[in-house]
PDBQT receptor file of N, H, CA, C and O in Angstrom, charges set to zero:
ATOM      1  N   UNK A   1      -7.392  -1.625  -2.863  1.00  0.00    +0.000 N 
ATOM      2  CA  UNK A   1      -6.829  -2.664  -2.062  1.00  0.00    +0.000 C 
ATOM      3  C   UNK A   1      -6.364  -2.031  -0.752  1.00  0.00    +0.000 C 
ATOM      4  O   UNK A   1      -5.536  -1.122  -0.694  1.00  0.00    +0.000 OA
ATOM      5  N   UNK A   2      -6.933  -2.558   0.225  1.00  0.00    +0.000 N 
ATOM      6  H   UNK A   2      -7.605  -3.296   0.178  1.00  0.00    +0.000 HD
ATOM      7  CA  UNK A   2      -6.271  -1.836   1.517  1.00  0.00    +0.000 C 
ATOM      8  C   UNK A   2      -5.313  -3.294   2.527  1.00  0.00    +0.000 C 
ATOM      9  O   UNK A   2      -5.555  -4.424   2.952  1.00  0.00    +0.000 OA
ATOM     10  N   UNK A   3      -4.245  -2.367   2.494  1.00  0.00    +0.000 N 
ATOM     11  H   UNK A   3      -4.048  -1.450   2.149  1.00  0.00    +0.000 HD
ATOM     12  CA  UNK A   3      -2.999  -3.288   3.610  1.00  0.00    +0.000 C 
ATOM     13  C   UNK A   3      -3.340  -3.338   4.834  1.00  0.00    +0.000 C 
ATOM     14  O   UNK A   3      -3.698  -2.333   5.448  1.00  0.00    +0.000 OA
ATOM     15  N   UNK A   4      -3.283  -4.391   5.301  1.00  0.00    +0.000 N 
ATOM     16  H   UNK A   4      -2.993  -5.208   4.802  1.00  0.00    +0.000 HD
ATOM     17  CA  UNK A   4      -3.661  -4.709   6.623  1.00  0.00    +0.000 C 
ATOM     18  C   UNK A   4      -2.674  -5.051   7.608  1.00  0.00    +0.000 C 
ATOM     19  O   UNK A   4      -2.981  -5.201   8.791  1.00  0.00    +0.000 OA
ATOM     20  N   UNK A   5      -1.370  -5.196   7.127  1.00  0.00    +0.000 N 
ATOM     21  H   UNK A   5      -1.121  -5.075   6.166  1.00  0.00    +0.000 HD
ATOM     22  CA  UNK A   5       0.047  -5.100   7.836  1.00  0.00    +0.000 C 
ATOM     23  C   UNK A   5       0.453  -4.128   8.797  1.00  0.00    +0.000 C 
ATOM     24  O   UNK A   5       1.332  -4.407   9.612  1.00  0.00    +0.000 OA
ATOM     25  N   UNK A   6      -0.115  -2.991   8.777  1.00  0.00    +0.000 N 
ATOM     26  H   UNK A   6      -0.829  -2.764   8.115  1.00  0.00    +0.000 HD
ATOM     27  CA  UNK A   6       0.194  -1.610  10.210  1.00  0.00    +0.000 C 
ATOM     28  C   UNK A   6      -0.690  -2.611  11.348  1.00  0.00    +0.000 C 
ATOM     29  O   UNK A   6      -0.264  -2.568  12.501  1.00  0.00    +0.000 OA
ATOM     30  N   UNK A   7      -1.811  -3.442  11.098  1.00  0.00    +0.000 N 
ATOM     31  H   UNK A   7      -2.158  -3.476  10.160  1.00  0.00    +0.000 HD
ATOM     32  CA  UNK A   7      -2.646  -4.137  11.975  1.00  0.00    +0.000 C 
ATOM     33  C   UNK A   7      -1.686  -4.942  12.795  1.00  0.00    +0.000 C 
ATOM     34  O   UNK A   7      -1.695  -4.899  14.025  1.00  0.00    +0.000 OA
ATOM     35  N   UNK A   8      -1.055  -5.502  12.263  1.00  0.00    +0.000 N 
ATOM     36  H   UNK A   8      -1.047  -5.538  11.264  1.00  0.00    +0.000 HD
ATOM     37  CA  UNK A   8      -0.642  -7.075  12.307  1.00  0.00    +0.000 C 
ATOM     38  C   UNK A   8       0.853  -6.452  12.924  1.00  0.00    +0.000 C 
ATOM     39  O   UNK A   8       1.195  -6.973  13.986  1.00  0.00    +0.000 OA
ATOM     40  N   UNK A   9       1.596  -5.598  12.477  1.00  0.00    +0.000 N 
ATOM     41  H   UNK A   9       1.318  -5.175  11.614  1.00  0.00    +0.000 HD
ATOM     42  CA  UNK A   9       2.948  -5.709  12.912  1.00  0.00    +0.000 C 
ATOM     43  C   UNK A   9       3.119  -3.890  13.204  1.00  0.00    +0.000 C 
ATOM     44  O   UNK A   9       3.233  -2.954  12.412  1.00  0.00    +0.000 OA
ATOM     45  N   UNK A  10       3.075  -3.945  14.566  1.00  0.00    +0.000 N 
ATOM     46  H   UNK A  10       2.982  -4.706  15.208  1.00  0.00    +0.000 HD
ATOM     47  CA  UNK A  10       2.796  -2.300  15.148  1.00  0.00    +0.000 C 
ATOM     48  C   UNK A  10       3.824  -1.408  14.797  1.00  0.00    +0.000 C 
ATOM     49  O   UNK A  10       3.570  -0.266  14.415  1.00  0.00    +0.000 OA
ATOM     50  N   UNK A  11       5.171  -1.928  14.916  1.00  0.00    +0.000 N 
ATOM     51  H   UNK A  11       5.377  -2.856  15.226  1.00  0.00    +0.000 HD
ATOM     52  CA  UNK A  11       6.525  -1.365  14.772  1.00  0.00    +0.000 C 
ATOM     53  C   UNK A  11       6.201  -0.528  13.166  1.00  0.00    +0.000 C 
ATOM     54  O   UNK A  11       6.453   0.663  12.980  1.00  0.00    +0.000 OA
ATOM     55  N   UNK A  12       5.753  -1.221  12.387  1.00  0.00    +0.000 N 
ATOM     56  H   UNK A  12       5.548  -2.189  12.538  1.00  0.00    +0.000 HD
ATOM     57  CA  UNK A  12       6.044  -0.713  10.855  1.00  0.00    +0.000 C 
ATOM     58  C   UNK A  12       5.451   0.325  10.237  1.00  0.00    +0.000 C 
ATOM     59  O   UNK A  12       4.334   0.305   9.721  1.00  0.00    +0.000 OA
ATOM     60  N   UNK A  13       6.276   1.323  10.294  1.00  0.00    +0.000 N 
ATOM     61  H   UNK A  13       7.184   1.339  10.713  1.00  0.00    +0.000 HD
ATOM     62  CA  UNK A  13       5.591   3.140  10.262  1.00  0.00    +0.000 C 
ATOM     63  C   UNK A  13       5.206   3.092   8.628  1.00  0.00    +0.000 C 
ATOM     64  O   UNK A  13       4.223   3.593   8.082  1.00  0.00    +0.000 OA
ATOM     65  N   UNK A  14       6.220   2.381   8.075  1.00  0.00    +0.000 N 
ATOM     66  H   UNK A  14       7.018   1.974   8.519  1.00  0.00    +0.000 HD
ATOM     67  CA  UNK A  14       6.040   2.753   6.104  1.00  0.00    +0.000 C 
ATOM     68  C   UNK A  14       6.383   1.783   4.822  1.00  0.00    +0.000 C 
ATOM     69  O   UNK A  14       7.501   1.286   4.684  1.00  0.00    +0.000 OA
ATOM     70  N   UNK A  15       5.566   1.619   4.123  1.00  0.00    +0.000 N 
ATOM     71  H   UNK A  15       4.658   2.022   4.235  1.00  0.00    +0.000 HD
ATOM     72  CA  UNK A  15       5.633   0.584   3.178  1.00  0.00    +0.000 C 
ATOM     73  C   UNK A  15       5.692   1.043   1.779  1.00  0.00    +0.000 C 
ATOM     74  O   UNK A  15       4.762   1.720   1.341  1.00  0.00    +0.000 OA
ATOM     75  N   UNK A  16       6.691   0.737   1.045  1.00  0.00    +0.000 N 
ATOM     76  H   UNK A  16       7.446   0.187   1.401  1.00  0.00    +0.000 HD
ATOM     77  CA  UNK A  16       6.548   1.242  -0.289  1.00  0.00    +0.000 C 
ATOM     78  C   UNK A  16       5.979   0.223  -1.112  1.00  0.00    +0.000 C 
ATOM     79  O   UNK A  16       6.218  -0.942  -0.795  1.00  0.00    +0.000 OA
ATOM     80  N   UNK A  17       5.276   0.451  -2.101  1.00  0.00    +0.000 N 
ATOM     81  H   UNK A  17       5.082   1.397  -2.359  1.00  0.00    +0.000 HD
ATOM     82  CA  UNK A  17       4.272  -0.718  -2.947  1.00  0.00    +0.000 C 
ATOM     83  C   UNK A  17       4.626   0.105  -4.591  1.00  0.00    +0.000 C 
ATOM     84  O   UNK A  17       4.740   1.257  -5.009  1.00  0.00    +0.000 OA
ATOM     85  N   UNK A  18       4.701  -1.269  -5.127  1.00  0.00    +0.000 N 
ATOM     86  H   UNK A  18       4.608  -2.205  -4.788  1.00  0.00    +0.000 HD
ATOM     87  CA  UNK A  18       4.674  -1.297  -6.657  1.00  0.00    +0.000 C 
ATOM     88  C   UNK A  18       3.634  -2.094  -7.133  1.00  0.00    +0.000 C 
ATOM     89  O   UNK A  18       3.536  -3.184  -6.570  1.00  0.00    +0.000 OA
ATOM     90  N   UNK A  19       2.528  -1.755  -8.349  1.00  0.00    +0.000 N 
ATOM     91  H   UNK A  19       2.608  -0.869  -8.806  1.00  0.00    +0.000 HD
ATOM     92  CA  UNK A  19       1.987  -2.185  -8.636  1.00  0.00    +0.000 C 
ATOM     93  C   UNK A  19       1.841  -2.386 -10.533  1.00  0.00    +0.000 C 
ATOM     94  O   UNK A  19       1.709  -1.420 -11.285  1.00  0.00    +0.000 OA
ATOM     95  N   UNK A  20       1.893  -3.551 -10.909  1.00  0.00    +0.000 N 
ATOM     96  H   UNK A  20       2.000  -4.336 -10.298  1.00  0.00    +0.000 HD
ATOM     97  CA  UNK A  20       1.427  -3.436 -12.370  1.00  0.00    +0.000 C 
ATOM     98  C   UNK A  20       0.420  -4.043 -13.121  1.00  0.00    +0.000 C 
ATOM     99  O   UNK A  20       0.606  -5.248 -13.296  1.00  0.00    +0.000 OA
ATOM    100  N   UNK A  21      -0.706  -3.522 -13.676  1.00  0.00    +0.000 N 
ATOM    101  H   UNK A  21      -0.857  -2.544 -13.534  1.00  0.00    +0.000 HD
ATOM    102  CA  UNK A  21      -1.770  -4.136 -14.411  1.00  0.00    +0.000 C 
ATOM    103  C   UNK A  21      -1.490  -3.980 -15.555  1.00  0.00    +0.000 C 
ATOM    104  O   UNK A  21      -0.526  -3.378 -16.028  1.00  0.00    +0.000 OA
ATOM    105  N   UNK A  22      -2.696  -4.760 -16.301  1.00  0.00    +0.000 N 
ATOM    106  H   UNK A  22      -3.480  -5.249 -15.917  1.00  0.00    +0.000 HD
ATOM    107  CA  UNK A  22      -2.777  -4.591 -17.921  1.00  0.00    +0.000 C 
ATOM    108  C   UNK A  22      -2.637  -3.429 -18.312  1.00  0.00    +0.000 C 
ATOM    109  O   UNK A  22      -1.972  -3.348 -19.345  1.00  0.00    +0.000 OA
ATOM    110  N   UNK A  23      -3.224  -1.896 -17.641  1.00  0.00    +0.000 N 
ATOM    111  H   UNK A  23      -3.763  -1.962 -16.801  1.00  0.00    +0.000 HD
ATOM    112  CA  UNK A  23      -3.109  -0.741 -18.116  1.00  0.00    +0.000 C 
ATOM    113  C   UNK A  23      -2.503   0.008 -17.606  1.00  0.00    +0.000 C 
ATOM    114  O   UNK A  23      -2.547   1.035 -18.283  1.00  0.00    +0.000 OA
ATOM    115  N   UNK A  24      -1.762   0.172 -16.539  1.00  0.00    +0.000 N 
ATOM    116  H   UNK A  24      -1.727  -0.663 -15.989  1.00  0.00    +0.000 HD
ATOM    117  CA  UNK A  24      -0.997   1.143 -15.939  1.00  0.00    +0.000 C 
ATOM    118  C   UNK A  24       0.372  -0.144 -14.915  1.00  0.00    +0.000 C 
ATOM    119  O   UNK A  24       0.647  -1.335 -14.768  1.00  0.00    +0.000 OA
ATOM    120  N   UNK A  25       0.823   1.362 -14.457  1.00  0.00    +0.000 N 
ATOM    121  H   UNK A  25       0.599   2.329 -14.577  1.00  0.00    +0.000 HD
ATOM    122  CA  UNK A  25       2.207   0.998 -13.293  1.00  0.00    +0.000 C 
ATOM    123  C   UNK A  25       1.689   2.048 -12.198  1.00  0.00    +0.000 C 
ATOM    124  O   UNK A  25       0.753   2.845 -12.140  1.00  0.00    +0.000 OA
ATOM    125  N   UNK A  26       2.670   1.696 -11.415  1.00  0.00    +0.000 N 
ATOM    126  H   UNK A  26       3.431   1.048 -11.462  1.00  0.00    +0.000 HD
ATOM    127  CA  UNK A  26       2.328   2.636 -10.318  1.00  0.00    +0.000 C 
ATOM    128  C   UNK A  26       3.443   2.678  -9.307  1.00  0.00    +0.000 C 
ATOM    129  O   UNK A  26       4.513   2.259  -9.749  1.00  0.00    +0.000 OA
ATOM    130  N   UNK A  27       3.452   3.164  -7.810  1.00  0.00    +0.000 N 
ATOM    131  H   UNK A  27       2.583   3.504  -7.450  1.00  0.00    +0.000 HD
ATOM    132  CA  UNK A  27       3.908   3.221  -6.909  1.00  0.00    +0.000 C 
ATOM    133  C   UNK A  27       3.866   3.978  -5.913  1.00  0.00    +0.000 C 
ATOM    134  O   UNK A  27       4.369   5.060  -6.215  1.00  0.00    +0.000 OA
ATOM    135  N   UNK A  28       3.401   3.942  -4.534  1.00  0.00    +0.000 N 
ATOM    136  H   UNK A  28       2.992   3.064  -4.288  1.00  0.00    +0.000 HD
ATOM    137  CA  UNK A  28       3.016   4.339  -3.729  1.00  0.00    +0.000 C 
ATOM    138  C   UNK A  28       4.080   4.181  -2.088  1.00  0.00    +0.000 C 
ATOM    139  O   UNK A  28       4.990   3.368  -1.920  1.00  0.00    +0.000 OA
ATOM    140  N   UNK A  29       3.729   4.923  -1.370  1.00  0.00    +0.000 N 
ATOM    141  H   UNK A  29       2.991   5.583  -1.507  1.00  0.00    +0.000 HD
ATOM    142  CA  UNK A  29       4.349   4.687   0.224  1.00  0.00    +0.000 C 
ATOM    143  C   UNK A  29       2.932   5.116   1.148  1.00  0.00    +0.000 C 
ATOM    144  O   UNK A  29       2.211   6.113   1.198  1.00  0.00    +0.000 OA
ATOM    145  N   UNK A  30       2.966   3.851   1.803  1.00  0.00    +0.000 N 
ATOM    146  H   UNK A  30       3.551   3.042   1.763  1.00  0.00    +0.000 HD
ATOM    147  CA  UNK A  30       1.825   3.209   2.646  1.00  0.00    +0.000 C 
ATOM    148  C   UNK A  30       1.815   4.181   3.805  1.00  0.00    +0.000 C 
ATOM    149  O   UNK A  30       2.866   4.795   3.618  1.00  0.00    +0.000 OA
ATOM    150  N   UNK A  31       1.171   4.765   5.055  1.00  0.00    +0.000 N 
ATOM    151  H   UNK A  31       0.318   4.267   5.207  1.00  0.00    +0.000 HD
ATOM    152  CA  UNK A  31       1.522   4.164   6.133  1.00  0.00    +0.000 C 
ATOM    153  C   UNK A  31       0.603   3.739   6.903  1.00  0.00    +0.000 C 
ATOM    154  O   UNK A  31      -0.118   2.947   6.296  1.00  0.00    +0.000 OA
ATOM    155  N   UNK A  32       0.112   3.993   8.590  1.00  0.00    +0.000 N 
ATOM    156  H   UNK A  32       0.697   4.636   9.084  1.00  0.00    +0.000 HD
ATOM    157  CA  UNK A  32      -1.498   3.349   9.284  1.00  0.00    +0.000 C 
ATOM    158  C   UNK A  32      -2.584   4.110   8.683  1.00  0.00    +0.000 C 
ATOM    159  O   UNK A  32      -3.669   3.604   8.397  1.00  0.00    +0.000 OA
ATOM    160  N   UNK A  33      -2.252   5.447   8.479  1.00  0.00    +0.000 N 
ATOM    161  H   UNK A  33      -1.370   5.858   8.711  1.00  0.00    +0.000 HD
ATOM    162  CA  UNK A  33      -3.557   6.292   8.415  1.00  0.00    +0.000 C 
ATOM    163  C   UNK A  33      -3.971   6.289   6.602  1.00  0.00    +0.000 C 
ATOM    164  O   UNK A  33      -5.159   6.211   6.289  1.00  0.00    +0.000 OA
ATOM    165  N   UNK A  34      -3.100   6.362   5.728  1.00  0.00    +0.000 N 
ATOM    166  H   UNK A  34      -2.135   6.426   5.983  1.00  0.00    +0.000 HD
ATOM    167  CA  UNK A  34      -2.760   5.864   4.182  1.00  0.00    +0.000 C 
ATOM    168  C   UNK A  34      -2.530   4.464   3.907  1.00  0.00    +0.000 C 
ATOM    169  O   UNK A  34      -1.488   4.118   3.350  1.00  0.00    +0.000 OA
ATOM    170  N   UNK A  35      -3.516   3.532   4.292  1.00  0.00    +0.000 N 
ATOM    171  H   UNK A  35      -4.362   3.812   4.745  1.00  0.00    +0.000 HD
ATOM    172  CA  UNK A  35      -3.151   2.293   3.780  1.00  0.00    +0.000 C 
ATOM    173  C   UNK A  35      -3.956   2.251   2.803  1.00  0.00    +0.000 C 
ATOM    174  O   UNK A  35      -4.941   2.044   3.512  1.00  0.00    +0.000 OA
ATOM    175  N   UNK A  36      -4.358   2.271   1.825  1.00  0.00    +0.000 N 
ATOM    176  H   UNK A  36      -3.558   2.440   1.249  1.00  0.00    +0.000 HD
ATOM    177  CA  UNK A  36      -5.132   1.773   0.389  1.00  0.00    +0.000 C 
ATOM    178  C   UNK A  36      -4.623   2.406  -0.727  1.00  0.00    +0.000 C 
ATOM    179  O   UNK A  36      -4.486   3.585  -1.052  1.00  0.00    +0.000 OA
ATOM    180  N   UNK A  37      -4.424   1.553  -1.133  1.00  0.00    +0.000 N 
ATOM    181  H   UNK A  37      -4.534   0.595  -0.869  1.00  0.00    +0.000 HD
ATOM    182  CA  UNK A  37      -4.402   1.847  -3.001  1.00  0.00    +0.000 C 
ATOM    183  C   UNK A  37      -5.347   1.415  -4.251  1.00  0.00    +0.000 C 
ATOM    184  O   UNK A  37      -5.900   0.320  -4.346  1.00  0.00    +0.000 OA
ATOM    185  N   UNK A  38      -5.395   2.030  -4.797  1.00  0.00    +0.000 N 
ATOM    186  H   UNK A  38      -4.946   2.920  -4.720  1.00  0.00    +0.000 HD
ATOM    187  CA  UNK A  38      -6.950   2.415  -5.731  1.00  0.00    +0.000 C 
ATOM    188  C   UNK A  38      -6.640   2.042  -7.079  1.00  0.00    +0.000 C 
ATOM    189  O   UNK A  38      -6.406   2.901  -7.929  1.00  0.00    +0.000 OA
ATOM    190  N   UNK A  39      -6.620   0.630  -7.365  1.00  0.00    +0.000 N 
ATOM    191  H   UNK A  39      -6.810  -0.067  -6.675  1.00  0.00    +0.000 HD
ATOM    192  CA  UNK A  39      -6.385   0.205  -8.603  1.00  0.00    +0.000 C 
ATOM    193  C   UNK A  39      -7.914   0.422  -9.465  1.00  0.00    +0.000 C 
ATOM    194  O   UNK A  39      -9.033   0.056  -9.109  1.00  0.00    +0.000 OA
ATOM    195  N   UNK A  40      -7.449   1.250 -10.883  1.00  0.00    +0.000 N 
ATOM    196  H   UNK A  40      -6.539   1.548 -11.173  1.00  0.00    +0.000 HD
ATOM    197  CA  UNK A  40      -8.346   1.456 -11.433  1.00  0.00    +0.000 C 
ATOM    198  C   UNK A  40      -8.143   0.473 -13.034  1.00  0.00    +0.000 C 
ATOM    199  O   UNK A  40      -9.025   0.503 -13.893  1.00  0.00    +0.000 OA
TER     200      UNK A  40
C-alpha cells in the first residue's frame, strides 16, 4: 500500500501507521522517500 499524503500536504515530514490483518500486526513510520507498506 503506498501513502499518497507527503503528495497532497507538503508540510508533513512523518506518519506513523498501524496495521492489522487476519495474520499479523504491524507498525511502521512513513516519510516522502518511505511511503509504502507491504502487507503480506
Amino acid at each position: 500500500m503506498t501513502v499518497g499524503l507527503f503528495e497532497c500536504f507538503s508540510g508533513l515530514q512523518q506518519l506513523r501507521v498501524m496495521w492489522i490483518t487476519e495474520t499479523q500486526q504491524g507498525a511502521a513510520t512513513l516519510n516522502a522517500e518511505q511511503n509504502t507498506i507491504i502487507l503480506r
